[in-house]
TIVO-2410 file (N, C-alpha, C; in nm, 3 decimals):
# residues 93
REC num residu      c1      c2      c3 atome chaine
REC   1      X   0.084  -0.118   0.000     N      A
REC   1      X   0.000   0.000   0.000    CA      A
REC   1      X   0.089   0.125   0.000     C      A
REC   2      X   0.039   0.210  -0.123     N      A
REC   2      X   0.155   0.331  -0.075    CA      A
REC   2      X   0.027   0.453  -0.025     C      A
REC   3      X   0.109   0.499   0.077     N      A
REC   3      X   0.054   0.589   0.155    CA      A
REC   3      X   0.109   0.760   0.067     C      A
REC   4      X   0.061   0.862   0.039     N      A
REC   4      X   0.075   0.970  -0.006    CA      A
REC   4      X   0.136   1.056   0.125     C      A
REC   5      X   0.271   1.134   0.119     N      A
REC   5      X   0.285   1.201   0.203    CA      A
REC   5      X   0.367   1.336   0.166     C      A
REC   6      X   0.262   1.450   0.218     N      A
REC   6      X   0.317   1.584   0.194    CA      A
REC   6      X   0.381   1.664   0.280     C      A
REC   7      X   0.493   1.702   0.191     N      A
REC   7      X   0.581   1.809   0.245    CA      A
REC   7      X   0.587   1.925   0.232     C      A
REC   8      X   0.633   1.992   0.330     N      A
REC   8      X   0.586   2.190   0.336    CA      A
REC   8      X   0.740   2.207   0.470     C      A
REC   9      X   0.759   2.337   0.345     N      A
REC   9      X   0.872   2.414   0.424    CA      A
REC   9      X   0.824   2.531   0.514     C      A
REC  10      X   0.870   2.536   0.650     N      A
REC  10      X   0.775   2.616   0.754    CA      A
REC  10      X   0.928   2.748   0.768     C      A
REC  11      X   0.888   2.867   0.828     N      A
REC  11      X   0.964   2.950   0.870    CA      A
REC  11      X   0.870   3.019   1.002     C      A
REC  12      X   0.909   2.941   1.089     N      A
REC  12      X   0.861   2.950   1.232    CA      A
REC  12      X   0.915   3.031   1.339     C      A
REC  13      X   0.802   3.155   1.357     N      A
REC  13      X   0.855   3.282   1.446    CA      A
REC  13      X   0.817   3.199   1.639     C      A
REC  14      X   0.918   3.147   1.695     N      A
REC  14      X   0.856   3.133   1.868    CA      A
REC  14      X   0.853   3.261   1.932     C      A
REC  15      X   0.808   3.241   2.044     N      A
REC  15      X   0.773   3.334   2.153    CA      A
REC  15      X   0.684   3.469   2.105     C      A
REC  16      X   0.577   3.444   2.022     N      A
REC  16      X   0.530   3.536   1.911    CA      A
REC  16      X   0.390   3.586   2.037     C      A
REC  17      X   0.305   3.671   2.012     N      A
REC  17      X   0.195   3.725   2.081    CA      A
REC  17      X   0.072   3.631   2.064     C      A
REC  18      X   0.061   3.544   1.970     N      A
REC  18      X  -0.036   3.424   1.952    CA      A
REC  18      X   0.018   3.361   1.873     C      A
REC  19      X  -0.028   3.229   1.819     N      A
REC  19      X  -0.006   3.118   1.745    CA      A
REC  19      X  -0.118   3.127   1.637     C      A
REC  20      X  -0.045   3.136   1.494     N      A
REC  20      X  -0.111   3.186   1.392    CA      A
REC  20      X  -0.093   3.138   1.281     C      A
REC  21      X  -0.125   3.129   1.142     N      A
REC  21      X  -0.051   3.090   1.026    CA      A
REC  21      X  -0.023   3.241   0.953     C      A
REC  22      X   0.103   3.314   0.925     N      A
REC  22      X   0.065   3.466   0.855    CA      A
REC  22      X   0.001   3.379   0.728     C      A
REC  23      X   0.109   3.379   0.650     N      A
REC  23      X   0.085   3.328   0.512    CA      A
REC  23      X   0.199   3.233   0.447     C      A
REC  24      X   0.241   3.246   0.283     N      A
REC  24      X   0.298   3.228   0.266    CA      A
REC  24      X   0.469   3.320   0.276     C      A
REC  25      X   0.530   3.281   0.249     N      A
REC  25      X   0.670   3.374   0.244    CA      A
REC  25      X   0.776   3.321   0.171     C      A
REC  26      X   0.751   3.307  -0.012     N      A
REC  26      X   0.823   3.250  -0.115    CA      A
REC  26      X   0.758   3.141  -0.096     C      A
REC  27      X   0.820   2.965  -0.080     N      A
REC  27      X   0.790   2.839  -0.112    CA      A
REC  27      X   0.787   2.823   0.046     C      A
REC  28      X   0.813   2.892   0.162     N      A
REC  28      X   0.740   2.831   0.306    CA      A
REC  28      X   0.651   2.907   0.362     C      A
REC  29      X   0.574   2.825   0.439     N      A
REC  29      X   0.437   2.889   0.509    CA      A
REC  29      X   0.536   2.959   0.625     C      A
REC  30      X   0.439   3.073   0.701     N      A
REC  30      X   0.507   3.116   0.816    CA      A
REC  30      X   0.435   3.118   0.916     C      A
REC  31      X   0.495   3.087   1.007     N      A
REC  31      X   0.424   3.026   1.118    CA      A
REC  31      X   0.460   3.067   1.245     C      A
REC  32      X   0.354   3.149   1.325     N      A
REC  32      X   0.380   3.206   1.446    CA      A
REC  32      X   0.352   3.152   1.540     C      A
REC  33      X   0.442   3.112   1.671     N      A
REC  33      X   0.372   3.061   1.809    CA      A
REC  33      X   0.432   3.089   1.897     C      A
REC  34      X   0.282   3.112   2.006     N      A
REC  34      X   0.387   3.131   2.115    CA      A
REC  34      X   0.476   3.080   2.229     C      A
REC  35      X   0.478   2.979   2.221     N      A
REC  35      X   0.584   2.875   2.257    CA      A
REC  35      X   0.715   2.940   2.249     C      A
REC  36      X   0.846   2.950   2.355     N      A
REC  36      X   0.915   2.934   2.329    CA      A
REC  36      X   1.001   2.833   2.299     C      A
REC  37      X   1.157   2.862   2.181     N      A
REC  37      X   1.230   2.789   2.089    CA      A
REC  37      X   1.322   2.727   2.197     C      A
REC  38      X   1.261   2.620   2.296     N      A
REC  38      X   1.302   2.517   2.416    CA      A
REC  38      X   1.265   2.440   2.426     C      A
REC  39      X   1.346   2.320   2.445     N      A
REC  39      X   1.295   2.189   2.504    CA      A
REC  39      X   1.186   2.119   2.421     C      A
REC  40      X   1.234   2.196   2.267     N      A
REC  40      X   1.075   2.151   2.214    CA      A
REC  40      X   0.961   2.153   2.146     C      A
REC  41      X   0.938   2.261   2.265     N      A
REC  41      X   0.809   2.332   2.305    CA      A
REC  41      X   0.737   2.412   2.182     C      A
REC  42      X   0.875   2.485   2.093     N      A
REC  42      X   0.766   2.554   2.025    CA      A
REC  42      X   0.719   2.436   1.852     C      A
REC  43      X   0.787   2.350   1.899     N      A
REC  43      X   0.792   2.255   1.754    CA      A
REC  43      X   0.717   2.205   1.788     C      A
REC  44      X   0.628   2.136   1.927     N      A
REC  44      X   0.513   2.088   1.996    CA      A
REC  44      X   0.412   2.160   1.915     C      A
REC  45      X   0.393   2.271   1.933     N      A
REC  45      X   0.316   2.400   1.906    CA      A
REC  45      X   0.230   2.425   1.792     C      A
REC  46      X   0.408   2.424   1.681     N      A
REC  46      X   0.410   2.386   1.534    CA      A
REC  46      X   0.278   2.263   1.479     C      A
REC  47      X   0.311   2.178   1.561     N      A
REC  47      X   0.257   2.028   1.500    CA      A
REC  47      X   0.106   2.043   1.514     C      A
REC  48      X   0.089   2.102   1.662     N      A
REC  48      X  -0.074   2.122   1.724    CA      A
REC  48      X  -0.141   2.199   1.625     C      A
REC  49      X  -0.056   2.322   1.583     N      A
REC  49      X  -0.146   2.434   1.541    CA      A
REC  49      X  -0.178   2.378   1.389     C      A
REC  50      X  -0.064   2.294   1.310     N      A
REC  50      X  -0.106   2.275   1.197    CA      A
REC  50      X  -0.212   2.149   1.171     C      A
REC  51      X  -0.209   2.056   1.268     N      A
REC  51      X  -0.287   1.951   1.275    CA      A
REC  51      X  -0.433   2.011   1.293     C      A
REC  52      X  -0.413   2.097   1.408     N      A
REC  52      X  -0.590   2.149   1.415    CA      A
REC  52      X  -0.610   2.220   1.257     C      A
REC  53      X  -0.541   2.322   1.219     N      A
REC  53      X  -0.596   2.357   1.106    CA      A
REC  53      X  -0.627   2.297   0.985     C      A
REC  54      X  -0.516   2.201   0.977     N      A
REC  54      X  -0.549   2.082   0.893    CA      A
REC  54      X  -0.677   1.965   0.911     C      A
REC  55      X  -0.677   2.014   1.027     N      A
REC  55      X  -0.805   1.891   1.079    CA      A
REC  55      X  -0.763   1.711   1.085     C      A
REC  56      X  -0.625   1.707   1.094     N      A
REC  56      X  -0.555   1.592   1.123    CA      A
REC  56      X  -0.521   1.535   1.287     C      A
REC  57      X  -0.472   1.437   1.287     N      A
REC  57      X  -0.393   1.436   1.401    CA      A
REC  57      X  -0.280   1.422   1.433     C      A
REC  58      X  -0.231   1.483   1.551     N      A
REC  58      X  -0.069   1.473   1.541    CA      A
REC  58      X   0.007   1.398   1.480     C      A
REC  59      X  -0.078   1.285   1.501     N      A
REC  59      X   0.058   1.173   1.442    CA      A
REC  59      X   0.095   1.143   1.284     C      A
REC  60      X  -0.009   1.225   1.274     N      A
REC  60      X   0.016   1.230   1.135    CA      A
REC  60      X   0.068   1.334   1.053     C      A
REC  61      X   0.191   1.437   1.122     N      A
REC  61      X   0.274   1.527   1.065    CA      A
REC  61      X   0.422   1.456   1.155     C      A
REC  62      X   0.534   1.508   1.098     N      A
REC  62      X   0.659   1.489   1.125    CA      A
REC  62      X   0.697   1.572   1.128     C      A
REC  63      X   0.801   1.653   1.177     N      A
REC  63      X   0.919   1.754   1.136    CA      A
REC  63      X   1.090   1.667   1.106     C      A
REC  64      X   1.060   1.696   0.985     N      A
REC  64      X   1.167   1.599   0.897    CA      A
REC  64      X   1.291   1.658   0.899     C      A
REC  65      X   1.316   1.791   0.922     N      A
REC  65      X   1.435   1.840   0.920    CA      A
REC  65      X   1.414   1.977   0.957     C      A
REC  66      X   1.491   2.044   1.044     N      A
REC  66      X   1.486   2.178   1.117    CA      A
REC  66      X   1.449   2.161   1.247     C      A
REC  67      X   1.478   2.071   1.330     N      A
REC  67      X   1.423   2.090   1.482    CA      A
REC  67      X   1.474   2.163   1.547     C      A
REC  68      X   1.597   2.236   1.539     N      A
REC  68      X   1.675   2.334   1.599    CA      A
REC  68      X   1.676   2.470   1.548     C      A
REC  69      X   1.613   2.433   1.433     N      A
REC  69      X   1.605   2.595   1.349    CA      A
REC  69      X   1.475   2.635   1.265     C      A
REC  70      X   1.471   2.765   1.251     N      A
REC  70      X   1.338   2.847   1.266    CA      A
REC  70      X   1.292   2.772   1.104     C      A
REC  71      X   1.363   2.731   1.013     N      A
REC  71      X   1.319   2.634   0.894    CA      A
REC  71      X   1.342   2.558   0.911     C      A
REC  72      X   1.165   2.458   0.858     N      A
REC  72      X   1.163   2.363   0.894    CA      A
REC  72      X   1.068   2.280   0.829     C      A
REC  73      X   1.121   2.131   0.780     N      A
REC  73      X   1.033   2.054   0.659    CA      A
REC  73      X   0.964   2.003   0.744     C      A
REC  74      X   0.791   1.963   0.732     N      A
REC  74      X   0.739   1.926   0.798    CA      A
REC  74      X   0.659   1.805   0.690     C      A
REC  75      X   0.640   1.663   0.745     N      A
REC  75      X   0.591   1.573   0.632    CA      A
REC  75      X   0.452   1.544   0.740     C      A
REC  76      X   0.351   1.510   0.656     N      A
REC  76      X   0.210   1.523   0.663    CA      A
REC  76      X   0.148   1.369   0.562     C      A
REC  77      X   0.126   1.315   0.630     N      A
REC  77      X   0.053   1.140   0.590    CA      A
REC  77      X  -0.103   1.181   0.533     C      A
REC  78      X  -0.089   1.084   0.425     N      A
REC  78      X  -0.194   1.112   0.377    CA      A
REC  78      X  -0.249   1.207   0.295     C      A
REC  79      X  -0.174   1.307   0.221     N      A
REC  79      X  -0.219   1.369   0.123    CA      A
REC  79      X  -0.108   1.433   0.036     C      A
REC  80      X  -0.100   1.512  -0.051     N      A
REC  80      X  -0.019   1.512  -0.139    CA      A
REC  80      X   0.061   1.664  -0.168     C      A
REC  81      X   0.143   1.695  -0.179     N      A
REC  81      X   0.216   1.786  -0.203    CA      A
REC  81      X   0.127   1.878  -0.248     C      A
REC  82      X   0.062   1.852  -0.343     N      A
REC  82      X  -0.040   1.949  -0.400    CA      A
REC  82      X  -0.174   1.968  -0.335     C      A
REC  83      X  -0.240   1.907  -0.266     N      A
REC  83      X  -0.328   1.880  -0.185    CA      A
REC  83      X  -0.291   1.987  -0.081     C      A
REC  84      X  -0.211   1.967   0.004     N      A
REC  84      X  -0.177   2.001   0.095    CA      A
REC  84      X  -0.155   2.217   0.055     C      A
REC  85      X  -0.107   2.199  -0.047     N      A
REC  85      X  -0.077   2.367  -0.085    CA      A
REC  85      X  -0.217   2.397  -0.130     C      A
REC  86      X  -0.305   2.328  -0.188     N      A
REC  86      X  -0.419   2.368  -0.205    CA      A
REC  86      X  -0.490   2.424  -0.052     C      A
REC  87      X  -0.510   2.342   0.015     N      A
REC  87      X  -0.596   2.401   0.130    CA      A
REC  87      X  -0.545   2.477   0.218     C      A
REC  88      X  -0.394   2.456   0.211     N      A
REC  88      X  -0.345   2.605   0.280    CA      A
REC  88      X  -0.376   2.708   0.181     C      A
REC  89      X  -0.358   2.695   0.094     N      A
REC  89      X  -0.395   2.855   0.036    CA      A
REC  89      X  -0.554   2.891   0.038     C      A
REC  90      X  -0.611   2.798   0.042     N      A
REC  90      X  -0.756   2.844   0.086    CA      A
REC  90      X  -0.706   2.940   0.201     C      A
REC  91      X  -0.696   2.882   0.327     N      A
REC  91      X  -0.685   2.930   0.479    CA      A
REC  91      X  -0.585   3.072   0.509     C      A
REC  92      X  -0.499   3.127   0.397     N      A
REC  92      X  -0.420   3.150   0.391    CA      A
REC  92      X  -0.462   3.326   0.321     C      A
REC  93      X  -0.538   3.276   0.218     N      A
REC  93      X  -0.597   3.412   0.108    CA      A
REC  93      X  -0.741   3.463   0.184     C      A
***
């Protein structure tokens, strides 16, 4: 069975005044939370805020590369590269 899984490049502001999606910014989404960049916490944040908006569940995003830094690939089960840019840009415009 192959499973479809999409990837999205994030540029993630921590310790921000709320947890938000701005928009896009070139080929990554940008992504505000207020979590601070510790222990974690704000990549916790990351996963929550995009899963609720996505209407997924956690376990079904990854952060594939960037856990230490404000860019960051995030992989998402179950739908498709294009899929995935589609309904963010709904949420987004």
């Amino acid at each position: 069975m192959n499973v479809a899984m999409g990837r999205i490049a994030l540029k993630v502001v921590p310790s921000s005044s709320r947890d938000q999606i701005v928009g896009w910014l070139g080929e990554s989404l940008k992504i505000k939370v207020q979590a601070p960049p510790e222990k974690g916490k704000a990549n916790a944040a990351v996963i929550a805020l995009l899963a609720r908006t996505l209407q997924r569940d956690k376990t079904y995003l990854t952060i594939v590369s960037g856990e230490s830094s404000p860019n960051k690939m995030i992989e998402i089960t179950g739908c498709t590269d294009a899929e995935l840019r589609q309904q963010l840009d709904k949420l987004t415009s």
